[in-house]
Structures are given as C-alpha cells and as structure tokens.
N, C-alpha and C positions, 0 to 999 in steps of 0.2 A: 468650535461648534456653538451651537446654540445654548447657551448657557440656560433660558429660559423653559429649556424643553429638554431638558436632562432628565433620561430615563435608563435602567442599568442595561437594559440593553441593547441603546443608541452609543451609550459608552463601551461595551464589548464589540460593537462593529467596528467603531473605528480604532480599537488598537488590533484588531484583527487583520483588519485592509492595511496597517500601518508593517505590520509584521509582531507584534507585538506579544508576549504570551500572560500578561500581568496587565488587568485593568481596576482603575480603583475610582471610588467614585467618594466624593466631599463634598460638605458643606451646601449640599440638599442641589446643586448647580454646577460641581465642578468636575471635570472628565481629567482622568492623571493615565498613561501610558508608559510600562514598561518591560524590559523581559528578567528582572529580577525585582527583591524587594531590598530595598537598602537602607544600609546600617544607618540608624539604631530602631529601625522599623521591630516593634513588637507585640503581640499578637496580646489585645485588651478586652474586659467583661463587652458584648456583643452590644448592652443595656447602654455602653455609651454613641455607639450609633445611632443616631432618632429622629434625624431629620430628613422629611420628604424632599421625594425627587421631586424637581422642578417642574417635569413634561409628566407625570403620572404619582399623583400625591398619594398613593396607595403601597407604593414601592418608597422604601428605605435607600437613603443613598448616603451615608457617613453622618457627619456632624463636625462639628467646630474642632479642629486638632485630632479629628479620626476619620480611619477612610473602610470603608468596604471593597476589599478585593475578590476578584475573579480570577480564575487559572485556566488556561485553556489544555491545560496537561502534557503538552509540548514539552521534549526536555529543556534541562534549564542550562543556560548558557555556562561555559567552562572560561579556566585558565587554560591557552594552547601548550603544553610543557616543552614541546621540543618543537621548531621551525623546519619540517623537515626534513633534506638530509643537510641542510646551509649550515648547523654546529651552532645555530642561535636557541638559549636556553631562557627556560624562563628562571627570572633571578628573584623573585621577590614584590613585594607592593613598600613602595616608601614615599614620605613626606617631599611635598614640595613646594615650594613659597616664590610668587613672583620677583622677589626680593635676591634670592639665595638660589635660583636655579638646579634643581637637581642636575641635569642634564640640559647644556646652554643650547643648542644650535637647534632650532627649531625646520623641521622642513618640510612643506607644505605638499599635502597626496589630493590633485582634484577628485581621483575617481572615488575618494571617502578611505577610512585609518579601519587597518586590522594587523593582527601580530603580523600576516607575511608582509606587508605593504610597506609597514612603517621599518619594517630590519632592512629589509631589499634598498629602503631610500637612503635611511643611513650608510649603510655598505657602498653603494653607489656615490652617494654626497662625500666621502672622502673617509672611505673604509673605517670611518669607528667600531670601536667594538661594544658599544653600549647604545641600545634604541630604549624610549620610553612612551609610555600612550598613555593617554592621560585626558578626560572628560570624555572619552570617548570618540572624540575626532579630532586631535591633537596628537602629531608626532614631534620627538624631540631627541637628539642625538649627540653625543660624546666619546669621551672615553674613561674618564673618570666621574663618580658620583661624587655632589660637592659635600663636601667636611658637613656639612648642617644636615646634610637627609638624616632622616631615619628608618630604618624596618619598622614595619607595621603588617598588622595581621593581614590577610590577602581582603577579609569582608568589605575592607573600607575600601577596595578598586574596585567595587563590582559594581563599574558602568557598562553599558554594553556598546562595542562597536559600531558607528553611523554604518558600516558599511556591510558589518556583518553580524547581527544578535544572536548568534547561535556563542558570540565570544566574546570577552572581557577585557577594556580598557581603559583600565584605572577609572579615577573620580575628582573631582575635585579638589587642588590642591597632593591627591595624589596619584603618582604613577608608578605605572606596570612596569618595570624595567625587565628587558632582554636583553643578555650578553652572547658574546664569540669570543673566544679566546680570550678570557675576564684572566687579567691579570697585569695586562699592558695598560699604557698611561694615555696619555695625550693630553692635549687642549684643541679649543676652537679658535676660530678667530675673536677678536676683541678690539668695539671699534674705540682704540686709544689712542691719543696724540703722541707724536712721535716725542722720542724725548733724547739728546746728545748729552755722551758724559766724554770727557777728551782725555786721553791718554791715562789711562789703566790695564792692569794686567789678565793676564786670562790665560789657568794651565791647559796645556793639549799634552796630549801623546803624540808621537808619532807610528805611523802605522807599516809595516813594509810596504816597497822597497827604501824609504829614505830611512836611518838610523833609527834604532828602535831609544825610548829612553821619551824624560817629562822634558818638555819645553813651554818655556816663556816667553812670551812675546806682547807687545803692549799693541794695544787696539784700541778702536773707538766703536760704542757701543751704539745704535739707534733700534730704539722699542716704534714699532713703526706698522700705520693699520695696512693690512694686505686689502686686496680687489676681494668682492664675495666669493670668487669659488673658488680661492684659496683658500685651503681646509688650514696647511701645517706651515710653518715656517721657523726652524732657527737655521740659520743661513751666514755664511761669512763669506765677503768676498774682497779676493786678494790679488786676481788674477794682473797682472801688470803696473800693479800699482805700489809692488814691493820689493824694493832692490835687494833684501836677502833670501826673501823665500817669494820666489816670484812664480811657482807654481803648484800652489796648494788651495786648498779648501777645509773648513773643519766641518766633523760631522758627529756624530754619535754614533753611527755605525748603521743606521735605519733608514730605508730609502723610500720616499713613497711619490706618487706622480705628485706635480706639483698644480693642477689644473686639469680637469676634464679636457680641456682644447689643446694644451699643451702636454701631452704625456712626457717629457721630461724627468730629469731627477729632482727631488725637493726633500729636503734634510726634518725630517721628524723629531721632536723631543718627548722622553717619555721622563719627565719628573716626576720625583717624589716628594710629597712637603716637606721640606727643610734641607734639603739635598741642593747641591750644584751639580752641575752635570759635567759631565768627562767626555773632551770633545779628543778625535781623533785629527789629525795632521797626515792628509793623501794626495795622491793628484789625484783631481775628475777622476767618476767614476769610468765615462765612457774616451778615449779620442779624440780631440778635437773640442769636446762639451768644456766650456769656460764656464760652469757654474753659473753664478750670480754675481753679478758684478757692479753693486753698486759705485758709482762714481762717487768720491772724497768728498764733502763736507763745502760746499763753496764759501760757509761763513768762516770754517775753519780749515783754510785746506795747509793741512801739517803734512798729506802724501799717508797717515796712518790707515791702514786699513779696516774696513766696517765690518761689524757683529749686528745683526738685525733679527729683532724678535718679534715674532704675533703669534697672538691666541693666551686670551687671559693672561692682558700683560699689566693688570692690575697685582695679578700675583707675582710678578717677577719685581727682585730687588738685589743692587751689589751690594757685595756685603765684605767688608776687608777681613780678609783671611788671620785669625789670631796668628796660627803657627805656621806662617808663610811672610814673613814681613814684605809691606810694600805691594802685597795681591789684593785684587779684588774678584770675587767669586760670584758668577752669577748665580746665585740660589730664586729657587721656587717657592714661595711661600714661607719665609724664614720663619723658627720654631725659637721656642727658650731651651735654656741650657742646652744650647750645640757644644761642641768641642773645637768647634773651629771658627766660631764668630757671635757675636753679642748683638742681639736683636735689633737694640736702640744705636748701631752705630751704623746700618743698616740705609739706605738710600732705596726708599720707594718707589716705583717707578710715574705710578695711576695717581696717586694719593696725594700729591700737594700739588696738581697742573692749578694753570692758573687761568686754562683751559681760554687762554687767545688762541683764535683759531685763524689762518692763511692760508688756503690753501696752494699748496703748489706741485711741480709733480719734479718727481726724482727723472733722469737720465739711466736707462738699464745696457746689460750688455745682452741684447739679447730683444724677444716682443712683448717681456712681460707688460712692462709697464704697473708703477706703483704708484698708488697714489695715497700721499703723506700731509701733515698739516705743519705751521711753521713749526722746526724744533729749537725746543725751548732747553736751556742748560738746567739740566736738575740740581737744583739746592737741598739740603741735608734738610732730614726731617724738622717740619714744621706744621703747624696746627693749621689743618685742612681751613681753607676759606670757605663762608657759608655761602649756600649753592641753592638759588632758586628751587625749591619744591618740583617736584615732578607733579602732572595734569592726577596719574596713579595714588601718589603720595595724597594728594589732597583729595582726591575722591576717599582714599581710603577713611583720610580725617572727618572728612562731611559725615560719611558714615557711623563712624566710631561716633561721634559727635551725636546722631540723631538718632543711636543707638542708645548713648546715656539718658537721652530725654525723653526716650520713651519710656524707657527703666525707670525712672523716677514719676512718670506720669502713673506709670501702672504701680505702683507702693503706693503714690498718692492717692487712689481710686479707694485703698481699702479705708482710709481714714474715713468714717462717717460722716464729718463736714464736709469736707472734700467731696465725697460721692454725690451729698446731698447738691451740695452747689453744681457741680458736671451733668446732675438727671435734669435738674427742675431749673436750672439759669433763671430763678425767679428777680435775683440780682439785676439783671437787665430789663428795666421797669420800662419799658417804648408803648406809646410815646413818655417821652422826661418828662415830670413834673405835669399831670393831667391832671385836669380838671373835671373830675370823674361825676360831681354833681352840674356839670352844663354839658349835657349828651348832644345837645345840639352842634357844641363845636365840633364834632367828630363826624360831622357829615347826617346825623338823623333831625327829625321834621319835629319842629316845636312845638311842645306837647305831646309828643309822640312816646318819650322815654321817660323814666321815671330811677333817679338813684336811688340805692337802697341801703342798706344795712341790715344783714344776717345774724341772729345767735346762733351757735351751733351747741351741740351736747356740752360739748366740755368746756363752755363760756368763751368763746374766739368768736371775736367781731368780724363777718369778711363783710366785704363790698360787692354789689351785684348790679344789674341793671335789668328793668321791667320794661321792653319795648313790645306797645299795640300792636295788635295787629290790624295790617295794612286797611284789609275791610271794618274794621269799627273803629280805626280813625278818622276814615270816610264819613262816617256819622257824625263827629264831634267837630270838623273841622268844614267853615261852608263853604258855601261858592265864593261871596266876595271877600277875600284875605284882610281886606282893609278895615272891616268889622268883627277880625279874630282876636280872641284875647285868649292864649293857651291857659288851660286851666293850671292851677295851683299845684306845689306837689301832696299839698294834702287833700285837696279835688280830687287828683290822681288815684291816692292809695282807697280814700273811701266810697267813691261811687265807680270812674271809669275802671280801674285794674279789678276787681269784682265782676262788674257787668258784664268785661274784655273776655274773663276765664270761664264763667259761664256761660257765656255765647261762640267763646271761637277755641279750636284746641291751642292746645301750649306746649311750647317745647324747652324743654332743660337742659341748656347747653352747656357743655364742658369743653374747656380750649385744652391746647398740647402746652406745652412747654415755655420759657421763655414771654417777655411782653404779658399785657395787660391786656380787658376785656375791650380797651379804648384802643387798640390794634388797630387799623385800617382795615384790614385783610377782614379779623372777625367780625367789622360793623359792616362790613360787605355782606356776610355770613347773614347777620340778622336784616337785615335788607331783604335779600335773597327768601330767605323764612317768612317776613315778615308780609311779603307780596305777593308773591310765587304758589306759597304755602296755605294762607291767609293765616297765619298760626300768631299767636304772641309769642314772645323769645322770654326766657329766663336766661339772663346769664351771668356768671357767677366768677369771681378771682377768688381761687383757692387761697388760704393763709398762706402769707407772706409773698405772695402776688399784689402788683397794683398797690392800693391801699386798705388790704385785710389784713389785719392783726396774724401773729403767731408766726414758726417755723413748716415752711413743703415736711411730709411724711407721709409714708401710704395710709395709714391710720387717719392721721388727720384730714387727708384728701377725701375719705370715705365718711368723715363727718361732716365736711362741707357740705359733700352732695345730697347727705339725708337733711342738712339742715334748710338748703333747695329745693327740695320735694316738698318738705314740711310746712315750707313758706309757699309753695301752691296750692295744697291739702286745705292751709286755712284761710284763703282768699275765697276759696269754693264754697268753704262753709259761711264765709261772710257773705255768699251771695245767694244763701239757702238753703245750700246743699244738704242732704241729709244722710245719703245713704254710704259710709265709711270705706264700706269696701269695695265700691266704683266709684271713688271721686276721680278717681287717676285713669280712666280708661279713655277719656280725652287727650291723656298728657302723653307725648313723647317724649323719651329720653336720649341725649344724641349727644357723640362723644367725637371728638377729631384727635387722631396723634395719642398722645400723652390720656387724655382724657377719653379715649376710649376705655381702659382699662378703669380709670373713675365710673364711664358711664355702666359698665359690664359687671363691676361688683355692687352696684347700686341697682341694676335692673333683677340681679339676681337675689340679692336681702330682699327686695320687693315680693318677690317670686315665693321664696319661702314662709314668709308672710301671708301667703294669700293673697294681696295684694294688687288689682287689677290695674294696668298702664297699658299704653296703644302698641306699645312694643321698644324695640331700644335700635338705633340706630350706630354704626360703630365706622367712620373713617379714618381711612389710611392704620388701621390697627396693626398690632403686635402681638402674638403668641406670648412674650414674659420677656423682663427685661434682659434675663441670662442667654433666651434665644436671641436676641436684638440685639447683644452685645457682638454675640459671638459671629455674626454676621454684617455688622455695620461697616460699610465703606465711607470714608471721608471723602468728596466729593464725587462719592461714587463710583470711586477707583481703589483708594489705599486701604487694605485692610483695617480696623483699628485692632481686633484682638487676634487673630490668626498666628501671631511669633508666637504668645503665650499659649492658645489652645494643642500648638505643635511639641512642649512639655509636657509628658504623663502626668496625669495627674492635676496637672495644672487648671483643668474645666472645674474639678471638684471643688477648688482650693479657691478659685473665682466663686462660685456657686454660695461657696460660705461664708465668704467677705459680703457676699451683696446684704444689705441692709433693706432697699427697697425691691420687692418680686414683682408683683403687678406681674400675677398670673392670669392673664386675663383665658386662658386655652382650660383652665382647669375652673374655673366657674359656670361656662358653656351649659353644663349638663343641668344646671341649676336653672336655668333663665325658662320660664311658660311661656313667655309670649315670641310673638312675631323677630325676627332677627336679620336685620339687613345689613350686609357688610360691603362695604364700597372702598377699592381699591385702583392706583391708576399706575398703570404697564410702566410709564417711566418715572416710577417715584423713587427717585435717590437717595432718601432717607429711609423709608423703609421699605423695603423689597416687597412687591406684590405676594410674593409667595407666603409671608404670616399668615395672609387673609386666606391663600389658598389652604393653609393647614388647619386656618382655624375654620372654615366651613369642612373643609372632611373631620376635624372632630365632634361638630354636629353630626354626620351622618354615618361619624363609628359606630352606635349604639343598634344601627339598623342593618348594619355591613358584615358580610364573614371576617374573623379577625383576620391581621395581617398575615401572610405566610412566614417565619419566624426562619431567619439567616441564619444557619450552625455556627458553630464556634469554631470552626474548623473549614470553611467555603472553598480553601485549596485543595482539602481531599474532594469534591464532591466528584460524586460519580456523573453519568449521562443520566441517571433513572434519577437519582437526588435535582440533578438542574431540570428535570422536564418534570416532573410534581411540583418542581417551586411557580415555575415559566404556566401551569395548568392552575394553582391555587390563585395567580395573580390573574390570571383571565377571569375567571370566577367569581372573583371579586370586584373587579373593573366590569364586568355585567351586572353584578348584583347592583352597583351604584350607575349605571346608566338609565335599569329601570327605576330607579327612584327619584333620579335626579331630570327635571325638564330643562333643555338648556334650550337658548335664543341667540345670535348672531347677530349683531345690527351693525351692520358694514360701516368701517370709520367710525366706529364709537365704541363698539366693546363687547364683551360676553354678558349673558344673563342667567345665573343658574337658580332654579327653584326646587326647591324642596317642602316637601308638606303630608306627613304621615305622625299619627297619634297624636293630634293634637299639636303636632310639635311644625313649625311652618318657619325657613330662613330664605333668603334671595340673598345671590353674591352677586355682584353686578361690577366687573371687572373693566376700567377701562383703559381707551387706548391714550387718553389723554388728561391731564390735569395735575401731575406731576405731586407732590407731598402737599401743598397749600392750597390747590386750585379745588380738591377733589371737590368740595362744598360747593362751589360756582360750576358745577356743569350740569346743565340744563336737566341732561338726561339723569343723571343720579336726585335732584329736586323734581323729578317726575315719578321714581319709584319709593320719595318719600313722600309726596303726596297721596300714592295709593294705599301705603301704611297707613296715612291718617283718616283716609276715607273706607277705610277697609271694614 
C-alpha cells in the first residue's frame, strides 16, 4: 500500500479483503496483517503510541517498536486436534532449525498448506506417520522427530495457514507436528554417496518354511541414494547370485510399496537409535517377484551378495559386534555404553566421504533403475575433511556478523562523544582546509561577503559570513568592472554591512549537520537569498564547525544562534536604529535540516521576549531527534532503530541515553510570529511526515482533541468503533475549516493557516529531495511573501 497515505482505516480494509481478522498499524506508515497476534506480542501503556498516520495526521497509528491493533471479532483461529476420521492427531508445537530438521522430507501442496493437505501429502508421498506445518505454507514429512527438536508451548506456532486462517501452522523455526499411528519409525531418503564395505557379516533369522534358528552369512553392504519417489529402502539382494542360499531375501518383517509407479514390494526399516536391526531370511513375498537384485560389485566382483541402504544414511554405521566375534552389525545412530559395541570402533557411513562424485548407474533386476555415485571403500574413522561452507551457512554468518555491528553501534550511540560525533559529523570540515576569509573562492562576487568572527555568551569564538544583498551590491559595484576596487573588510563592517541591514531585510541562516558554511550547496543557498530574495544572508558555523572555536551541544548551538541575532541587533543600531523592540521585524530567521531545530528554539526565546522578527522559516525539519531516530531509514530503505524499538522497553531506555533532544514539536506553541515549514515528498533523510506532525501541532490548540484509543481496542464493540470513526470526522472538519489548502500541479501542496494572531504555511513538495529544498523556486517565492508580508 501506499505507505504515504496510511490511515487506520485504509489499513483495516485491506486485511479485511486479505481475509484477515487482526490489523495493526506502526511507525505512523506501516500496514501489518494478521489473524492472530504473536508471541511475545504484549499489550503496552496506550501513551507509547504517538505517532501520526501518514494519510490523516489526526489519527494515531503506533510508534517506533509499538503497533495499534484492530479486531474484527471474527473467531480466532485454532489448532485442528483431530484430522478427521484419517487417525491423524495433533502432537504438539516443536523446535526446528534448518540445520537439524525436525521432520526431513519436505513436500510441496500448490493449492496452499492446512492440517488436512499437508497429512493427506505425507500419507500419500510414502505413508509416513508424522506431517509438520511450519510458517505457515510449509509441509514437511517423516517418521521419526529428530533427537534435537524440542516441545514448546503451542503459542510459538501460531502462524496461520496460507490456505486456511480459520487454522494454525506452526511459525518460524517452529512446527505443528501431526501423527498416525505415532510410535513407528522410519527414515527418508538421504541424498548420500554410495559407499562399499566388502565382506562382513550380518545376523538374520530365518523365518518359515526354511529352518527356523540365527544365521550368518557374509555380505557386502552398499549405502546407496534412491530415485525421488522412493520414500523406504533396506533391501538385499540375492536372487541368483548365491550358490548356498539362492533364494532368499532379508527383511524386517514390513512391507510397503516401493514407488507410486511401481506398487511392488519394498523392505521398510523401523530403527531405533543405537539398535541394529534383525533382518528375517524368506522367499519373495509374492511368486515369481525376485525382489531386488542388484548386480555384484564390478570393481569387486567376489559373487558376494549386496545389502543396500537409503534414508538418513548419514545415521547408519557397522559396528563390530563385542559379543559376537568376527560380526558386524548394522546399527542406527550408535549410542555410548551399548552392550554390544564401542562407539569409536564404529565405521560411519556419511561422515568421512571424500565426497568424489561419478556418476554412474547400477544394472537392476527388474525397471527400477538406481541411480548411485562412484563407491568409495569406507576407511575407519577419521577427522571429517573441511568442506566448502554452504551459500545458507554464510548468509547465516553475513548476518550474525552485521548483527554484532549493529549491537555495538547501538552501546556506542549512548556514549556522549560518540552520540555527539554521529548527530553533528562536525568532524567532516568539507570543503578540507577552507579559506573562510576569501568568500570569493567559494563562487561569491568580490566585495560582496565579508568574514566574521562571533562572541557568544559564554566566550566561544564561532565563524560566520555577512553576504550583501544582491540589490545593494548593485549600488556599490559599477558598470565598468575595470575601475572596481572592492571595498576593504573594514569598509565592509563600517559603512556597507550597516547601510545593507538598514536598507534591505536579513536573513539568519542556520545549516544541518555535517560540512562547513563554505559548502557549495549552502553558498548556492545564500545566492538564492541573496537575489531572489533581495535579503542579506547571515550565516553562521556553530562551535566546532568550520573554523569556530568549542564542542556541537544543543546548549551551545542555542548560544550561537543568540550570539547571530545579537550581531544583527547591533549593526541596526550602528546604522541608527532606535527602537529595541522592532529592530528584528526585518530579520528572518531560517533553519534547514539540523538547524531548524537551532532556528525554532531561537525564534521562540525571541517570542518570549517580546521580541519582534519577520517570522522563522523551518526546512526539511524534525519533530525531536527520538522521533528521527526512531524513524530514520539508511538510504532510505534500512531501518536504523526499528530491531531495538521491537524490545519493550527499549524506546524508554533510548529516550534516556539521548544527550541531545532538539525538540523542536514542543517549542511550536511558543513561537508569535509567522511560520513556514517547507518539506519535499521524496526526502530520504527525513520523511515529509515530521513536518506533517509538526504543522498539526500548530493547529492542535484550535482542534477538538484526539479521539483517545482504549487500552483494550480488541474488546471494542460496533457502538465504541463508530464514536471513534464519528469523533475523527469531527475533527478532520474542524481542521478543514481552518485550514486553506492549494494544489499546484507538479510542484506540491500549500496549507495556510491563520487565526488569533497565530499565522503558519506548510508548503509540501513534490520535489527537492533533503538538500535541494532551499533551491526551489517555488518555496523562495512563499519566503519572499514572508518577508514582504
């Protein structure tokens, strides 16, 4: 949606039309849709909500790290308990890590994931008895949960269904698991290199009609990946290729198809961790069925018969039998202190490949067709070879990685130095090494500027610049260039800078952040003033900007600017003036960035004072720097505080760390004169919206107050939401009539206001981006009616 025109009720339609019964709205622009609210969502003082919506600055829509939600009363989605009559239950909500799979086999539902979809897929994909749902539109399917999950409360799976929001599955990390028949085993497939071990032993039974009683027999084992839609395989075959037992099979007793396409027989394992498994000795189940028959070993054809494994064959290992001499047993996941075999003497199967891969394909009896990679002879345990990172593994890292550097930027933010150097980058003196007494290299007209030097209250030397304005350097400068001799800087301060400020208005510039008054950008700025305007410029580098003495502080930023005012006051009186308390009603005061909040607690000391000025001019401004913070995107994309306002608590604890406020919202009511706030739609440093919150704080004192959010907004009733939805109409008239607004196609909005004495213009546009605001023609047209006003 339109992020710029977020209103709470643009945000309850569309979770509406979405299916949705839970709408929440943040960070004064952002629309959130759900049909639960989730864990560790909890319900906070109402007082931390406070920021205007985007599309209707009259409505409340969350704040930094808190949201405002709506309920549409709609029951609220459940866990389904029972599938049914299918015998699928619900089991639980458990842990699940990319890493350690709760449940490995993933299988993909187009028509969208809900309890019956995703049990139906597994049942069908190769009868497991275990399904899992999991983000919500995620199925995944086994038969054993892996050793690492864990139970957890059901609150942490309350994602809701893509497919169905009346129902719940899982969340992030964790899933919903359903079972049938929970108490059987299995595995999935596992895609692992085949791997030959040659002539070892392996006990069977034999099962009637051939001799009942344990038999030995030596084989050769291959761990070997099956085709996809082979779910199960332990499989031996022996069929012809064995001159003592030449027609048998071994099994465990559990028959399941071997392939959707091929419904045949296919030998199931239900291991248990540290168990081997007890094969049976039979003919074919059915007449005529030869099993599986793989062909002999061509690199080693001894005529022994194959044992062939798949499905987490990372878990399977031979293990020589303590109290069996001369066996080897194949066990599932060997365990410590068995009784029948010693961990470390143990032959892994997944774990030391050396992972050469060849592909080539086995010879079947039969259409399976298997396809294997070269096998390799397993060598006795040894120390796994390091193994290229996975694309996963290192995203993970990137992350972790620019997770610490955030963490440490944010500790660092409270240190004082620290904050002060990240607000004010006075540090970055651009242009290097200026020549701040010859103004003329900076692009201005010879004789036109005049360097200065400031005292302030508390003895800090800053550095400023007095540039003529345009029209009465017309006077001093002639027609033929050839016979100019710019006056002197003591010329300058004693007769033109006097005669300048009595004859033309002036304006007292304050710059943003970062760089010097010798900026390029700002001597555009006073250009722009200087001609446009017909104004003289004052402009001024705060301590330890440029070349002024002392350390940035809001204190001290706010003696600067009196000590600016001060140094116009007595040029005025050096030019005659008399009358104290209008010497300043020619002066403008005008702030960009950073320096609006300079120019806004300067207009309003004035203000209190008594104090007459032409008014105060305020671009690209801020609400306070805790609002600015809490809202600031890095190129206009990345949050910067958003993880931490997502911490309870966390806003307060920021709020007390800050050292510098620069509240410029909470001065407003202070300021008498004229107030014009100039904003541009695509400013990626600071979002248009400040300026929209800071002109409706001008026009709170005039407005019915805000309709006030219960603490409680999920019980409301129909009669509670249509008193709210009736007081915000109300309101939003009461400020229609007050406010005149203008339209000027491709350039921007015009709002005016003007009752008791009290008179602002917002003048919102569509262009000019964070630096330019000052260079548009049309916002130097609504401060020249300020100054002719």
């Amino acid at each position: 949606m339109d992020t710029k025109n977020l209103t709470i009720e643009s945000c309850i339609a569309i979770c509406d039309n979405a299916g949705f019964i839970f709408a929440g709205v943040e960070f004064g622009q952002e629309c959130y849709c759900d049909s639960v609210i989730q864990d560790p969502g909890v319900e906070t003082d109402i007082n931390e909500c406070n920021f205007a919506c985007s599309g209707n600055p009259a409505e409340v829509c969350g704040s930094g790290g808190h949201m405002n939600i709506f309920y549409s009363g709609a029951p609220l989605p459940q866990f389904t308990q029972t599938i049914g009559e299918t015998g699928w239950t619900f089991q639980g909500c458990f842990t699940d890590d990319p890493q350690h799979r709760t449940l490995r086999v993933p299988v993909a539902i187009p028509q969208g994931v809900t309890p019956e979809s995703c049990t139906a897929a597994c049942q069908t994909a190769g009868g497991f008895a275990r399904a899992g749902l999991e983000v919500g539109r995620e199925c995944w399917c086994d038969n054993l949960l892996d050793a690492s999950s864990e139970a957890r409360p059901t609150r942490e799976c309350r994602t809701v269904c893509n497919a169905d929001h009346t129902q719940l599955c899982g969340s992030a990390n964790r899933a919903a698991v359903y079972g049938i028949n929970v108490g059987g085993g299995g595995t999935q497939p596992e895609q692992c290199t085949e791997v030959n071990v040659n002539n070892f032993t392996l006990q069977a039974v034999f099962k009637a009609p051939p001799p009942s009683g344990p038999l030995t027999i030596t084989l050769k084992m291959i761990l070997v990946e099956m085709v996809p839609d082979i779910m199960w395989s332990i499989l031996s075959a022996c069929t012809n290729c064995c001159t003592d037992w030449p027609n048998f099979s071994l099994t465990n007793g559990v028959f399941l198809p071997r392939s959707v396409s091929s419904p045949a027989q296919l030998v199931s394992a239900t291991p248990r961790a540290g168990e081997s498994l007890s094969f049976l000795a039979s003919s074919p189940p059915f007449p005529g069925d030869r099993g599986y028959c793989v062909t002999n070993d061509i690199n080693q054809p001894d005529g022994l018969p194959l044992l062939a494994f798949n499905g987490n064959s990372e878990n399977w290992a031979l293990c020589p039998n303590n109290t069996a001499n001369g066996r080897l047993d194949v066990v599932f996941s060997p365990t410590l202190n068995h009784p029948h075999y010693t961990v470390a003497s143990c032959l892994a199967s997944c774990d030391y490949f050396h992972r050469a891969f060849t592909a080539r394909r086995f010879e079947t009896c039969g259409d399976l067709g298997l396809e294997a990679a070269l096998k390799i002879p397993m060598s006795p345990p040894k120390s796994p070879p390091d193994e290229p990172k996975s694309i996963l593994y290192r995203a993970h890292a990137f992350l972790a990685i620019c997770g610490i550097i955030y963490g440490l930027f944010m500790v660092l933010l409270f240190v004082p130095f620290i904050q002060t150097h990240v607000l004010y980058m006075n540090a970055i003196r651009i242009p290097w090494f200026a020549k701040y007494d010859v103004p003329e290299q900076y692009g201005l007209a010879p004789g036109k500027a005049v360097n200065l030097r400031l005292q302030t209250a508390d003895n800090v030397s800053i550095g400023a610049w007095f540039i003529l304005a345009d029209s009465y350097y017309q006077t001093i400068y002639p027609s033929s260039p050839e016979s100019y001799t710019p006056p002197t800087r003591e010329e300058l301060l004693s007769d033109h800078v006097p005669r300048a400020i009595s004859s033309r208005p002036t304006i007292v510039f304050f710059h943003g952040n970062m760089a010097t008054r010798a900026f390029f950008l700002r001597v555009a700025y006073y250009k722009a003033f200087a001609s446009r305007l017909g104004a003289n410029v004052l402009a001024i580098d705060y301590r330890g900007f440029g070349d002024s003495d002392g350390t940035p502080s809001e204190e001290g930023l706010a003696k600067d600017a009196r000590a600016a005012w001060d140094w116009v006051i007595e040029m005025k009186k050096r030019a005659g003036a008399d009358r104290a308390q209008d010497l300043g009603e020619d002066v403008l005061i005008v702030g960009h960035s950073l320096g609006t909040a300079v120019a806004a607690r300067l207009a309003a000391e004035l203000s209190q004072e008594n104090v007459k000025y032409r008014g105060v001019v305020l671009l690209s401004p801020f609400e306070s720097i805790r609002n600015l913070l809490a809202e600031y995107h890095f190129f206009g994309a990345i949050p910067l505080m958003k993880p931490i306002h997502s911490i309870p608590g966390a806003g307060k604890i920021l709020n007390w760390g800050l050292v510098h406020k620069f509240d410029t919202a909470a001065r407003l009511h202070e300021i008498k004169e004229t107030i014009l706030i100039a904003h541009a739609e695509n400013d990626w440093d600071i979002p248009s919206s400040h300026s929209e919150n800071l002109f409706t704080a001008i026009l709170d004192p005039h407005l019915p107050a805000v309709p006030e959010v219960p603490l409680g907004p999920i019980s409301w009733t129909k009669e509670d939401w249509d008193a709210f939805t009736q007081e915000k109409a109300f309101r939003a008239e009461a400020r229609d009539a007050l406010v005149t607004t203008y339209s000027i196609p491709d350039v921007g909005l015009i709002e005016h206001f003007e009752k008791g004495g009290n008179k602002a213009v917002f003048f919102k546009t569509l262009h000019g981006g964070h630096d330019m605001i000052a260079l548009q023609e049309g916002v130097q047209e609504e401060m020249r009616r300020l100054l002719r006003a």
